[in-house]
N, C-alpha and C positions, 0 to 999 in steps of 0.2 A: 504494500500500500504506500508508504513513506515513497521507495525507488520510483513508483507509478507519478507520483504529485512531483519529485522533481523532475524526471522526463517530459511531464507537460511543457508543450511550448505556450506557456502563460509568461508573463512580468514575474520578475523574485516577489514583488509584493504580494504578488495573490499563491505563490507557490508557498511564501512562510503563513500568508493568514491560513489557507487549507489545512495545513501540519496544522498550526495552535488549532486551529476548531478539530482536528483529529483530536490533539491532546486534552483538549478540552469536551469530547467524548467521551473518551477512557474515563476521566474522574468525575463524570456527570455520573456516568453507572456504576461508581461505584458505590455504594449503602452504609448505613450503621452495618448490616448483619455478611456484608463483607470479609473474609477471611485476611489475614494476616499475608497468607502467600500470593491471592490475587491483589493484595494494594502492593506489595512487594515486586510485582507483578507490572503492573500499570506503573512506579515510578521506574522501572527498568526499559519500559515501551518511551516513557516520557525520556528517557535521556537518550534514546536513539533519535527521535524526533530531533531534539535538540541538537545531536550533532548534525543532523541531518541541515540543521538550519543553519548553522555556522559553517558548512561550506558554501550557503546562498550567499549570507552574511556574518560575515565572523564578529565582530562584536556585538550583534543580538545574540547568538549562540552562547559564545564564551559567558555573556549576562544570565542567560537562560541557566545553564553548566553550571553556574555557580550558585544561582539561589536556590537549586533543586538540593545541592551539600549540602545547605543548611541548617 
């Protein structure tokens, strides 16, 4: 999914907003009765996303990288 959104021949702008509204799917489903290894899960999906965006643009990525550490 992530490889598919940068292959688009779109503007980086709308290739990074796709990825955050992807990332910002993952943590929409996730619930209170969410398990430990599915949020474990989803912040592992979120930082592929994120690299994925720092090769669009490296200092949104590198910003993104960093406040997911935490």
């Amino acid at each position: 999914m992530i490889e598919n959104i940068i292959k688009q021949d779109i503007t980086d702008k709308e290739k990074i907003d796709k990825l955050l509204e992807l990332d910002c799917n993952l943590y929409t489903n996730l619930g209170t009765d969410s398990t430990k290894t599915e949020k474990q899960e989803v912040k592992r999906m979120s930082k592929k996303i994120y690299r994925a965006i720092q090769t669009i643009n490296e200092p949104i990525g590198k910003s993104l990288l960093q406040a997911i550490d935490k």
